[in-house]
N, C-alpha and C positions, 0 to 999 in steps of 0.2 A: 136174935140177930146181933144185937150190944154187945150180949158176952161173947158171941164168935167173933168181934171186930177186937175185941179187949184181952179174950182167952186165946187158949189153946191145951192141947190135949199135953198130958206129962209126955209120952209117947212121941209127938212131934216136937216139943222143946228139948228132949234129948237126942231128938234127930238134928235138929240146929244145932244143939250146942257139939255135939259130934261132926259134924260139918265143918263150924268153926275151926275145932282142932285141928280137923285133916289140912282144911285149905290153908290155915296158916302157917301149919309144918311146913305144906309143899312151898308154899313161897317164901318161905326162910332157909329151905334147904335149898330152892332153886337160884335164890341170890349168893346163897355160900358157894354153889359149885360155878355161877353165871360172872359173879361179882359185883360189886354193890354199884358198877356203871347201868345196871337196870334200874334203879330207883334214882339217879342221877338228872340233873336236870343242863346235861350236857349240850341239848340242841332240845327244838323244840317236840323234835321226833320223839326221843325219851321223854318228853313230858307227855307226850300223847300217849305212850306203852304204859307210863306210870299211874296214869288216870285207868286206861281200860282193866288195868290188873285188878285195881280198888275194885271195877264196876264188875268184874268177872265174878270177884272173891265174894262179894256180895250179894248177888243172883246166886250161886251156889250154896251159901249160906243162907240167905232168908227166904229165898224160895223153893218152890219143889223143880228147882235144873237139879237132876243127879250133881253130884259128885262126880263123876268120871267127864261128863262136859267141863266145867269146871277148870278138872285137871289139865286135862288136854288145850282148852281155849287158853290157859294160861302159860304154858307149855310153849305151845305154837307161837304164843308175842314174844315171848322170851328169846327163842332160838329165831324168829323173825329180828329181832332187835340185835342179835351177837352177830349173824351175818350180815345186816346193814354196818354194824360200827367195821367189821373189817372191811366190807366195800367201802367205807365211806374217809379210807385213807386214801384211797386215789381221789386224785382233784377234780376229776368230771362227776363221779358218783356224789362227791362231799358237796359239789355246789345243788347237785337236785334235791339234797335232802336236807339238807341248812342250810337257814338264812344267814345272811351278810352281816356281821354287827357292823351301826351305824355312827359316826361320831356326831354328835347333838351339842358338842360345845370346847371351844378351845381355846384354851389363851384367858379365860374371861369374857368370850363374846359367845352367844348364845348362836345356832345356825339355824334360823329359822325354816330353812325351807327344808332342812333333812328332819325336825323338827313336826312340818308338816307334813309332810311324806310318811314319815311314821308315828303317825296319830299319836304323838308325844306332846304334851303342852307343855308351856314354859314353868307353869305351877308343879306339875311332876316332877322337873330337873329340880327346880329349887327346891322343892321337898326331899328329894335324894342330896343334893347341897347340905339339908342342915343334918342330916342321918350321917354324913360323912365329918360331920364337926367342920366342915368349910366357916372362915370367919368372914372371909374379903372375896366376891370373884377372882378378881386379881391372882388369890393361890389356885385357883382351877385352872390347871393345865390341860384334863379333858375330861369328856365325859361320855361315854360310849352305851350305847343300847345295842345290849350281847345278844348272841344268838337263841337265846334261853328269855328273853323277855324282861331280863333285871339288866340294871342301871349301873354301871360303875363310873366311880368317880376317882378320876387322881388328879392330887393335888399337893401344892409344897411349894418348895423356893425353888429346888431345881427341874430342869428338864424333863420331859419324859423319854425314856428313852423307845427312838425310834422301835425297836424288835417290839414292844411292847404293843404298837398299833399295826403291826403289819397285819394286813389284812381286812383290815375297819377300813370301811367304805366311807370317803372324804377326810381320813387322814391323811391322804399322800398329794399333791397337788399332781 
């Protein structure tokens, strides 16, 4: 029972390691013909696509799911994900399926309660602070939590310009 937990037959490990090959063809050819906004972490919907793909390619590969599941399961997110991004240039479809990025800090003042609203702590921002080489709050102009889950920070001696935060929820009074 050890060596079946440890082993495997030459026969099944060249069925994995064929496996491997196929599925990573297919998802290398499917991003070449899709484009690499599939592995994109554009909204948090592609991050969701990009996680199931891993979990697809994976069960096809180390498990006994056929191959042709597989293909297809991966297939299906892909072309599920190319027609979301073209729905999702109108503005009623774009707000169902992404979220709002939030501004978490302006000027040098920290805004507590978007802050709290988005289970953001004041030790995350500051840790994204010294990632960004910030010396002085003072040069934080702002600091927004994107719609993808990462932290940007701008900062400097001038402005930020307005076009830059359209859109970020509590940049606009």
């Amino acid at each position: 029972m050890f060596a079946d937990w440890i082993w495997t037959s030459w026969e099944q490990a060249g069925l994995v390691a064929l496996s491997a090959v196929i599925m990573v063809t297919l998802v290398i050819g499917a991003i070449r013909v899709i484009g690499l906004r599939s592995l994109s972490k554009m909204s948090s919907f592609d991050f969701a696509v990009t996680v199931a793909i891993g979990s697809i390619l994976a069960s096809a590969v180390a498990t006994s799911t056929p191959v042709a599941n597989g293909v297809v399961g991966i297939a299906a997110l892909l072309i599920v994900q190319a027609v979301i991004s073209i729905l999702r240039r109108t503005m009623s479809f774009g707000t169902i399926v992404d979220n709002t990025p939030q501004l978490l800090m302006r000027d040098g003042a920290f805004d507590e309660a978007a802050m709290t609203r988005c289970r953001v702590t004041r030790s995350d921002v500051v840790a994204k602070l010294r990632e960004a080489n910030v010396l002085q709050l003072s040069q934080v102009r702002a600091v927004v939590l994107e719609t993808t889950g990462d932290i940007s920070v701008l900062h400097g001696e001038v402005d930020v310009d307005a076009m830059l935060l359209d859109g970020v929820r509590g940049a606009h009074p």
